[in-house]
N, C-alpha and C positions, 0 to 999 in steps of 0.2 A: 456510601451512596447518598445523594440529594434525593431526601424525601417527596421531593416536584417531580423527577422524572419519574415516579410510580403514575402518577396521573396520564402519562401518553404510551401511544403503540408505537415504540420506537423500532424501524427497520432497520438491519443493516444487509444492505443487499452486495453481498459479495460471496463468492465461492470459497474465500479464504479461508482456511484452517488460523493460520496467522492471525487477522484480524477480528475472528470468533474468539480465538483465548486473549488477546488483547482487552475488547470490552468488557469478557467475563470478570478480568482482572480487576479491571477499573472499579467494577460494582455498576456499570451501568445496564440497568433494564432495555432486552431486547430480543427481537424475534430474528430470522433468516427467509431472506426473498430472494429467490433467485431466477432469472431468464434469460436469455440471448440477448448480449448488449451489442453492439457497435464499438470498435477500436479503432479507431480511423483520425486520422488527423492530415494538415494538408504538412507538406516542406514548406522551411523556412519558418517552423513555429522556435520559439525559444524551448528549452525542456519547459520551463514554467509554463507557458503557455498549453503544450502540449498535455500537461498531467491536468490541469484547471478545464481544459477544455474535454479530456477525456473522462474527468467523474460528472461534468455536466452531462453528456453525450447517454452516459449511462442512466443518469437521474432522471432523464427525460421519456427512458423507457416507463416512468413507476409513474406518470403523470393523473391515472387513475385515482390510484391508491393515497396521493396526497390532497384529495377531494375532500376526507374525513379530516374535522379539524384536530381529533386528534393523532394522527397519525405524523409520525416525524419519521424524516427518510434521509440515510447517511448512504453516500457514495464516494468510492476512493477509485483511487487508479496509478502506478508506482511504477517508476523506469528507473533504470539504470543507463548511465552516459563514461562512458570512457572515452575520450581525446577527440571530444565532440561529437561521436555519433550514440545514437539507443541504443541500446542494448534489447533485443526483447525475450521473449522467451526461449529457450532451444528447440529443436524439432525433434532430436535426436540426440543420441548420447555423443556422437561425430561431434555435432554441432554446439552442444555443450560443453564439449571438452574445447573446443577453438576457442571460446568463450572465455573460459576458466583460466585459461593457459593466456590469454590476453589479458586478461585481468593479473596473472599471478605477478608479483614481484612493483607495483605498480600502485597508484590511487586512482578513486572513481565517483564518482557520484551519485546520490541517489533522491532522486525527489519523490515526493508522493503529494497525490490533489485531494482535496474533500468538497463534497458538496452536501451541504448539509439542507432540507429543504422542512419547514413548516408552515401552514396555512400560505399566505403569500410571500412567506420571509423566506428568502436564500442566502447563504453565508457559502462563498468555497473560499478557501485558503489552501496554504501547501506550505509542505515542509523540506526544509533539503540538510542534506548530509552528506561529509566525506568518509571514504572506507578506504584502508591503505591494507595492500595484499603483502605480506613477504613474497620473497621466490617461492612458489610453488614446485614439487618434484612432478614427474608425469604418474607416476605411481600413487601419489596423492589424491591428485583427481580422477583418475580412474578408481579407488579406492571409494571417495566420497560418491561418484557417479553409479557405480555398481550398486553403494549401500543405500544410500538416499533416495531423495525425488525432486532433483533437479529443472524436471520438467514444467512444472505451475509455476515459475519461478524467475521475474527477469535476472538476466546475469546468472543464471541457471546456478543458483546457492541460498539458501536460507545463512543469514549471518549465528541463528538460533542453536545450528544442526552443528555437525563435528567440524566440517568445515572451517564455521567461523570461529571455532575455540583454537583451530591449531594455525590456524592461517590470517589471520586477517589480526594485525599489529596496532593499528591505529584508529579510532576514530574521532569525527568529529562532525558536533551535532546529536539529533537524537537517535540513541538505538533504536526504538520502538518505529521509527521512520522508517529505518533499514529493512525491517520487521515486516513493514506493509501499511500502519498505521500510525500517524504521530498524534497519540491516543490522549495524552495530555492536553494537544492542541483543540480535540474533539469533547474532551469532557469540559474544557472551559469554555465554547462555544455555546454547548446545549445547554450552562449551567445559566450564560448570556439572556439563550433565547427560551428557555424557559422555566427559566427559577424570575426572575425579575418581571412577569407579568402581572399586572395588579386587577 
């Protein structure tokens, strides 16, 4: 860990389980903020568009909180896209399995958005990825659906969980995108915007 980020209250506002042991990993210093965001985007966004404009959407809820100049505010937000449409989260294990079974045997994509905010500085960037499915059996995914938790989850599957150890052949780009968080992307960001202050 950068000796500089001990100096700020860095937030990370997400509900993720994912992107909690991502930063723990990292070594970077941080707390958990959580509230009712907004997911909303208009048709016709590109995915990029849409994931950049969804961790702003969010970051604008913490507008308070980034009053204190030390306080640093990270917000993500991550879709999944098969053969051009979102993917979003399932509602139901129905709904997850339609999902799963779309996905099986096939490639997908996966973007994630940051928005990272200090004093008046804003940085969002995004990251994207492919994920190639073997065929999937139906027993499979009902197997992972019954054991796991699908549900927080665009594309209703953690690539982390058993799923993606027995299922998922291919990728490209970064795991840790897949994950929720392109963490790497986020540690050299904040090391930008506040290791280099004089």
């Amino acid at each position: 860990m950068l000796p500089c980020f001990k100096d700020y209250d860095i937030i990370l506002a997400s509900r993720s389980p994912r992107r909690k042991a991502l930063m723990e990993a990292a070594g970077i210093p941080f707390r958990i903020m959580v509230r009712p965001t907004p997911e909303t985007f208009h048709d016709g966004m590109t995915p990029t568009e849409v994931v950049m404009h969804l961790c702003r959407e969010k970051a604008d809820c913490f507008a308070d909180e980034i009053k204190n100049d030390e306080v640093v505010l990270i917000t993500a937000d991550t879709i999944v896209v098969h053969q051009g449409s979102i993917i979003n989260k399932p509602a139901d294990a129905a709904d997850a399995f339609c999902m799963l079974s779309a996905l099986s045997g096939s490639t997908h994509e996966v973007y994630t958005g940051v928005c990272i905010r200090h004093r008046e500085e804003e940085r969002v960037f995004h990251d994207h990825s492919l994920v190639t499915f073997r065929p999937l059996k139906d027993e499979e995914i009902s197997y992972y659906i019954e054991h796991y938790a699908p549900y927080d989850k665009a594309g209703a599957y953690g690539i982390q969980e058993w799923i993606g150890y027995i299922g998922i052949s291919g990728i490209q780009g970064s795991y840790h995108n897949v994950m929720g968080l392109p963490v790497h992307m986020v540690y050299g960001v904040l090391q930008e915007m506040l290791c280099t202050q004089g």
